[in-house]
N, C-alpha and C positions, 0 to 999 in steps of 0.2 A: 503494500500500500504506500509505501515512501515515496513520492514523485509523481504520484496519481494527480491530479487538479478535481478538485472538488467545490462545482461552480454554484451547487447549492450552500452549502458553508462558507463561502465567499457574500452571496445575496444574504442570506442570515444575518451576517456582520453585518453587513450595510445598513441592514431595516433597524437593528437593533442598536448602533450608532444614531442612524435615524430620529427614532422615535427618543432616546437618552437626549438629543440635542431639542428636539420640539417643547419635551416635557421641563426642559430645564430650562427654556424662554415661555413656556404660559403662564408666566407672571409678568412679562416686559411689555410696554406700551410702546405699539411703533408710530412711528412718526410719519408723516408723510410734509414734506416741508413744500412751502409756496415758493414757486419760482419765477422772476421774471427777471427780462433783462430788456436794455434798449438801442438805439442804433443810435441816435446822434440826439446831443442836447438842443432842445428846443426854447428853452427859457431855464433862467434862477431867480427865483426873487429870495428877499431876506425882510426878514421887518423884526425890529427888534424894539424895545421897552426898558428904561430904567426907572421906571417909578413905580413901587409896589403897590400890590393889590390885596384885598381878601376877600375869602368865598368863604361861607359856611353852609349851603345847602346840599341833600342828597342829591337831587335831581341834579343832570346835566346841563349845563349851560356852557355858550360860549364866552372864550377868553376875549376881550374888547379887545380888536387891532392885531389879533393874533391868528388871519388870515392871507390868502393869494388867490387870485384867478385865474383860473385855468383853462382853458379853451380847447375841446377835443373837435377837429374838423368832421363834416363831412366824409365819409370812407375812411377815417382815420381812425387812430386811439393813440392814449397817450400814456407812459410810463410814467406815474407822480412818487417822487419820494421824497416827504418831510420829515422833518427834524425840529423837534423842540427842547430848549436847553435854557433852563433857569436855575435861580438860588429858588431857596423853597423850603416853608417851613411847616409842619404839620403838626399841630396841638389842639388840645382837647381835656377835657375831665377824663377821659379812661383810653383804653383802648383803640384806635380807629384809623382808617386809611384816607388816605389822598390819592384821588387819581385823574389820569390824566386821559386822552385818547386823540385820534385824530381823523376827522370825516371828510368823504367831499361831499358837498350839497349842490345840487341844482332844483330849482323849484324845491318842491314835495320830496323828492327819490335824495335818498340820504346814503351814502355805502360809507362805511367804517374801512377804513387802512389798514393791511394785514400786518403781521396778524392781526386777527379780530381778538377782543378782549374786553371787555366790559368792563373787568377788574384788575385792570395793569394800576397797581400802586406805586405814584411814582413820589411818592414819600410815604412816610408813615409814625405817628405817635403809641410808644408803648407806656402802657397800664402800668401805673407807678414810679415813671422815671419822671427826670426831671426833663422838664420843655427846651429842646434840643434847638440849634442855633438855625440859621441860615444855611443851606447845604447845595451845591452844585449837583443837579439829577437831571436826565435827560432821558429823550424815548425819540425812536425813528420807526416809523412805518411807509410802505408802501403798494401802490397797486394801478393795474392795468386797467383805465378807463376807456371804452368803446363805445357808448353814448355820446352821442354831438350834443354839445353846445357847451355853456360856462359853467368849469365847478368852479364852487369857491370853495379852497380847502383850509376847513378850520381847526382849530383846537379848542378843546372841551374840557371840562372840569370839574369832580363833583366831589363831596365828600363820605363819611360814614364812621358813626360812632359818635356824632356830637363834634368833631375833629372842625376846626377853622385853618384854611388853608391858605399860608401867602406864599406870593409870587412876586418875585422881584429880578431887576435885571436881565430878563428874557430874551429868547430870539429863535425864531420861528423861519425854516432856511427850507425852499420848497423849488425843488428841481423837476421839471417837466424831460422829459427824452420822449423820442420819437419811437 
C-alpha cells in the first residue's frame, strides 16, 4: 500500500480543512466596503468659521454656513467628497454623544454621504469626568451623485444624553470629481 494515491483521503482532508476554516469564521462580520473613484477634478470649495457655536438638541439640524453647491449635469454624475474638521467640545450632566454627518440635498430627496451612519460620534462627554477642553475631530465622507441638478452639500448636527455641543474654528473642504 506504500505509494498507492489515495484521492479519496486527499478530498476528506480538504472538506474537513474546509469546514474547520468556515466554523472558525461564523463569528466574523464581513464587510463589504463602498467604492468609488473619479477621473478629473471638477470643483473644490472650502468654507470655513472661526466663531463658535452651540447646539443642544436631539434632532438634526444644519451647521449655519457649513455648506457647497454642487451641480451634477445632465448625463452626468459627480464624485463628492467632504471633509469637516473642527475644535469641538461635548458636555452634559451625564453621559452622551455629539454627532456629526454629512448630506446632499436637493429639493425634498436628501442622501447621507457614505458611509451612512446616523450615529458617527464625532465627540463625546463621559459620565462623571470632568468637562473636557476644546479638541480637534474631524469626519470625511463620500458619494456618487447621478441625479441632475444642485446638491447643496451640508453638514448636520445633533446631540444625545442632555450633551451641549460647540463648534469652533471649523472648515468644511468639498471636492467634486468627474
Amino acid at each position: 500500500m506504500f505509494g498507492t494515491h489515495h484521492p479519496h483521503r486527499r478530498l476528506a482532508r480538504v472538506l474537513v480543512a474546509g469546514v474547520a476554516v468556515s466554523g472558525a469564521l461564523a463569528g466574523v462580520a464581513w464587510a463589504f466596503p463602498i467604492a468609488s473613484s473619479g477621473t478629473s477634478q471638477v470643483s473644490m470649495q472650502n468654507v470655513a468659521e472661526n466663531v463658535a457655536s452651540l447646539y443642544n438638541l436631539a434632532a438634526w439640524a444644519d451647521i449655519p454656513g457649513a455648506s457647497a453647491v454642487v451641480s451634477v449635469p445632465t448625463g452626468g454624475s459627480r464624485l463628492i467628497n467632504a471633509r469637516f474638521t473642527a475644535e469641538s467640545q461635548c458636555n452634559g450632566p451625564g453621559a452622551g454623544n455629539c454627532y456629526v454627518r454629512i448630506v446632499a440635498r436637493n429639493g425634498a430627496a436628501e442622501l447621507q454621504l457614505n458611509p451612512i451612519d446616523n450615529l458617527a460620534v464625532f465627540d463625546t462627554d463621559q459620565a462623571g469626568g470632568s468637562d473636557d477642553a476644546l479638541e480637534a475631530h474631524a469626519i470625511e465622507r463620500s458619494r456618487r451623485i447621478s441625479q441632475v441638478g444642485n446638491w447643496t452639500i451640508v453638514v448636520q448636527r445633533s446631540v444625545a444624553g442632555g450633551s451641549s455641543f460647540i463648534l469652533d474654528d471649523w472648515h468644511v473642504a468639498v471636492e467634486t470629481t468627474a
